[in-house]
MARBA-3410 file (N, C-alpha, C, O; in Angstrom, 1 decimal):
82
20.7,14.3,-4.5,20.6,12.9,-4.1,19.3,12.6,-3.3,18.7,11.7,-3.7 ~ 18.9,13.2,-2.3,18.4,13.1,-1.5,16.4,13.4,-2.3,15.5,12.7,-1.9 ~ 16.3,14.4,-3.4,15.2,14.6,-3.7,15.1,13.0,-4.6,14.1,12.3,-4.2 ~ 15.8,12.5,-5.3,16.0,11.6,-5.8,15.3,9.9,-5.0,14.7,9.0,-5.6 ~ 15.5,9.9,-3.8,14.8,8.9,-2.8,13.5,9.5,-2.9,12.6,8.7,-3.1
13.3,10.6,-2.7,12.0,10.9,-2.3,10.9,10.8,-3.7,9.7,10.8,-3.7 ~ 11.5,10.9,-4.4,10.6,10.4,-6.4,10.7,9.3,-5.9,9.6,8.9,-5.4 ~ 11.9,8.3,-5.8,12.1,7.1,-6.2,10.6,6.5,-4.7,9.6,5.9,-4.9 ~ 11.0,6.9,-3.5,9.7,6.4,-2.7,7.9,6.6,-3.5,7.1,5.7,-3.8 ~ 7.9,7.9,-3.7,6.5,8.8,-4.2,6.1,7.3,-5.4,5.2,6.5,-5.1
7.0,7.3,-6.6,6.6,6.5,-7.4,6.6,4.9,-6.7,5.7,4.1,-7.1 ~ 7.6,4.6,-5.8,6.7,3.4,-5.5,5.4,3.4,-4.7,4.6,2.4,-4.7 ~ 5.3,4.1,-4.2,3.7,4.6,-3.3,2.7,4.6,-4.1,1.5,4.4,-3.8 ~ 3.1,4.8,-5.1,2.0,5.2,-6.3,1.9,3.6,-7.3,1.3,3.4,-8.3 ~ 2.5,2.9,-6.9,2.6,2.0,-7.5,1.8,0.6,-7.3,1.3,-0.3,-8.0
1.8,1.0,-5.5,1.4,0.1,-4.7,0.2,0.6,-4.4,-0.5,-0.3,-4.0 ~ -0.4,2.0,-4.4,-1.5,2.3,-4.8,-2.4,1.6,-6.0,-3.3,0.9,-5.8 ~ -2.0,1.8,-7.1,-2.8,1.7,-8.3,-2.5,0.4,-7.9,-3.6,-0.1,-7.7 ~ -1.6,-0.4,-7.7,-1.7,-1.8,-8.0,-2.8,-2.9,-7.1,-3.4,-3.9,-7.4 ~ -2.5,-2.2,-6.1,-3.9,-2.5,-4.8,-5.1,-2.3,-5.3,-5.9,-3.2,-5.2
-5.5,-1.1,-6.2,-6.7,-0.9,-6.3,-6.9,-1.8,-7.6,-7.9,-2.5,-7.6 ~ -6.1,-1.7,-8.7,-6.8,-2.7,-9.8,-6.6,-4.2,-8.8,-7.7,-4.6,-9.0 ~ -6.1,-4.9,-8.2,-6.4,-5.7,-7.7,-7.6,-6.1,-6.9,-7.8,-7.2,-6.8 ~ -8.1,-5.4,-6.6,-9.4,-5.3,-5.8,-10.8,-5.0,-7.1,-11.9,-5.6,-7.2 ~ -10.4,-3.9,-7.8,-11.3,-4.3,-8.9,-11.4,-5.6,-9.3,-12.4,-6.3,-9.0
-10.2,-6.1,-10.4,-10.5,-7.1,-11.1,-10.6,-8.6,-10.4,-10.7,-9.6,-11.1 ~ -10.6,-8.6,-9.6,-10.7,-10.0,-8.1,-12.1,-10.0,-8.5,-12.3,-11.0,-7.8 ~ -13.3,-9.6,-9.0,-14.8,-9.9,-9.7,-14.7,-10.6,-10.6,-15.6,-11.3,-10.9 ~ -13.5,-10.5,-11.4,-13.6,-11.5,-12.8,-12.6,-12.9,-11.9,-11.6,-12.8,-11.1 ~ -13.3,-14.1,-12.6,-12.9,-15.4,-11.7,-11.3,-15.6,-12.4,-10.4,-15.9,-11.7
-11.0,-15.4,-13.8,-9.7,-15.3,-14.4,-8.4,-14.2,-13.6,-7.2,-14.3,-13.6 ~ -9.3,-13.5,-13.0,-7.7,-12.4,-11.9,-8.1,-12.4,-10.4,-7.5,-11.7,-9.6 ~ -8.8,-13.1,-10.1,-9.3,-13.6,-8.5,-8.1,-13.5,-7.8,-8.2,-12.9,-6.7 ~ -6.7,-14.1,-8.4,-5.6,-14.7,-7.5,-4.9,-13.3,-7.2,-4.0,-13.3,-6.3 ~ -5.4,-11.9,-8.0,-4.6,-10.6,-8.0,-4.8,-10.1,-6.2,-4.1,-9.3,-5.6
-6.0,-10.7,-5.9,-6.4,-9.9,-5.2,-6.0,-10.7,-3.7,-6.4,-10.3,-2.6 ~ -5.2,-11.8,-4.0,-5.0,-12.4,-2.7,-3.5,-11.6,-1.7,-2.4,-11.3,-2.0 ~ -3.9,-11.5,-0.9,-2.9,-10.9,0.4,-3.5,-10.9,1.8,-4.5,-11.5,2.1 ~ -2.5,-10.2,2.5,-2.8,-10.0,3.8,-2.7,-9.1,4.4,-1.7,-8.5,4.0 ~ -3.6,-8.4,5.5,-3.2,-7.2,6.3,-2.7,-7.4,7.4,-2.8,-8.5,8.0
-2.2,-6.5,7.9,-1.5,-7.0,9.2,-1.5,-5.5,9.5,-1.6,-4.7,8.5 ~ -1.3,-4.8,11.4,-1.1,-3.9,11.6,-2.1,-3.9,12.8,-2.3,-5.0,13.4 ~ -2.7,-2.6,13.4,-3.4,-2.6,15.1,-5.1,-2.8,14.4,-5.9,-2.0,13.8 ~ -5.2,-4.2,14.7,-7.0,-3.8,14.3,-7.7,-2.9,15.0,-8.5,-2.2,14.3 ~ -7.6,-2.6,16.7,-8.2,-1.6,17.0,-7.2,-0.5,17.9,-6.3,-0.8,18.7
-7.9,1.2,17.3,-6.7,1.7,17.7,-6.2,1.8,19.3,-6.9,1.4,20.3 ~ -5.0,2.3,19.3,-4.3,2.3,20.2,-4.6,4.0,21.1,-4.1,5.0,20.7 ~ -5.4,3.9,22.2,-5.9,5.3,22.7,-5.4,5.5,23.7,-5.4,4.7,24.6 ~ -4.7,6.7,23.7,-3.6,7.6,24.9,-5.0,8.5,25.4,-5.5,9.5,24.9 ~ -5.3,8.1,26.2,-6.0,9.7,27.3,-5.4,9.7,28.4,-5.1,8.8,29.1
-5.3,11.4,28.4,-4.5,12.4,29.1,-5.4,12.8,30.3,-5.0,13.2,31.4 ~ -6.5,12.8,29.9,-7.8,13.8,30.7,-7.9,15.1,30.1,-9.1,15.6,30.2 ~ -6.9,15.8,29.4,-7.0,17.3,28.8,-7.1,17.2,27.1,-7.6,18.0,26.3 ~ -6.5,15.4,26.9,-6.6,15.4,25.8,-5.8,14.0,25.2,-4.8,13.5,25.7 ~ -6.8,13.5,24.0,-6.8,12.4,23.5,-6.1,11.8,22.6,-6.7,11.9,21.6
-5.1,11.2,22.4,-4.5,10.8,21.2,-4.6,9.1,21.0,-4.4,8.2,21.7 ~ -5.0,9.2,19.2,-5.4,7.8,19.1,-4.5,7.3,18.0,-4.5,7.8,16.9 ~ -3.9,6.4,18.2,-3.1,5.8,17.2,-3.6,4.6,16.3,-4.1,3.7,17.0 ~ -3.5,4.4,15.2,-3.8,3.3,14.4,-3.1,3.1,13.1,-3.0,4.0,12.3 ~ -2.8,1.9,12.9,-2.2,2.2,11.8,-2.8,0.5,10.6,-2.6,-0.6,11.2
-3.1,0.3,9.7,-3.3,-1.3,9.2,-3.2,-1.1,7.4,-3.8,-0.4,6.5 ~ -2.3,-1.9,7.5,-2.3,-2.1,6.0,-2.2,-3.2,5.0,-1.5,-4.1,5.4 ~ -2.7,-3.2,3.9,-3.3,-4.6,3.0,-2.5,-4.8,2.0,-2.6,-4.2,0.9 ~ -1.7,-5.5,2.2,-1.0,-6.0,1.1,-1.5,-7.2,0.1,-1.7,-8.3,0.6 ~ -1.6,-7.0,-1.4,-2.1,-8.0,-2.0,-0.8,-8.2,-3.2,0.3,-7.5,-3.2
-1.4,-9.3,-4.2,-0.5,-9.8,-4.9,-0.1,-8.6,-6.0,1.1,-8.3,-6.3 ~ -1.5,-7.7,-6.9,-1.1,-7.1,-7.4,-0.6,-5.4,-7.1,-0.3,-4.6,-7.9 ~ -0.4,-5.4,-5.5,0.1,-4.2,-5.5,1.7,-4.3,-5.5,2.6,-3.6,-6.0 ~ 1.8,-5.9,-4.7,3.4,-6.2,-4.9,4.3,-6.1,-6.7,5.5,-5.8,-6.8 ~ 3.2,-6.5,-8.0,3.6,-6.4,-9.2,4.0,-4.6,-9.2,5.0,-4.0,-9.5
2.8,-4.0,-8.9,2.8,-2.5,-9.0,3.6,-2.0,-9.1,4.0,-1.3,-10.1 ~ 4.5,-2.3,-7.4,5.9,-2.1,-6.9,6.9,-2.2,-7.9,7.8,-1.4,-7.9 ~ 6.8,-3.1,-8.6,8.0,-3.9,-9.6,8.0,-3.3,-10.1,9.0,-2.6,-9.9 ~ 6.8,-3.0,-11.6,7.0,-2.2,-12.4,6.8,-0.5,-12.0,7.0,0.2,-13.0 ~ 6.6,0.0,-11.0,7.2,1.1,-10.5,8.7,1.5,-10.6,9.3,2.4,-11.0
9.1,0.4,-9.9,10.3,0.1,-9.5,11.4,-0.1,-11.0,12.6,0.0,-10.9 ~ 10.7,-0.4,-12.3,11.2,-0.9,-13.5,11.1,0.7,-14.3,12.0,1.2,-15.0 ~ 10.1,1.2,-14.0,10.3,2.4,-15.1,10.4,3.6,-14.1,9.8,4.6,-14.4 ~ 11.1,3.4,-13.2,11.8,4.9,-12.3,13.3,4.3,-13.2,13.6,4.9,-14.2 ~ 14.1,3.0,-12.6,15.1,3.0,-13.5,15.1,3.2,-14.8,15.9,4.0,-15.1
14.3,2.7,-16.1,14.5,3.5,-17.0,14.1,4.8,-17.5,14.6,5.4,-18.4 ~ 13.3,5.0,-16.8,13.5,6.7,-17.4,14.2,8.0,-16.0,14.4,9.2,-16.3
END
């Protein structure tokens, strides 16, 4: 059960990957412009812990657009069927 979430997560990761990136491609043709519309949200600049012995820097920001949300879907459409 448990490896089963972890496919079912992986493929939507991968979904919302590819779907971000053709979004950001085709946003050059004025016909798929709207793919590319979203928002980021998250720490614009990071968050820095010094210790004096040692440094830790946290950051985290992420861009969500219209076609990585479709991505998800059909990720999300052919984990259920196959």
């Amino acid at each position: 059960m448990r490896s089963g979430r972890i496919t079912l997560l992986l493929i939507l990761l991968a979904g919302l990957v590819i779907g971000g990136f053709l979004g950001d491609w085709l946003s050059s043709y004025p016909m798929f412009s709207f793919l590319s519309y979203g928002k980021a949200f998250g720490l614009t600049s990071p968050l820095v812990l010094d210790l004096n012995v040692f440094q830790l820097t946290f950051g985290f920001t992420a861009r969500l657009n219209l076609a990585g949300i479709i991505g998800i879907v059909i990720a999300f459409v052919l984990y259920r069927k196959f």
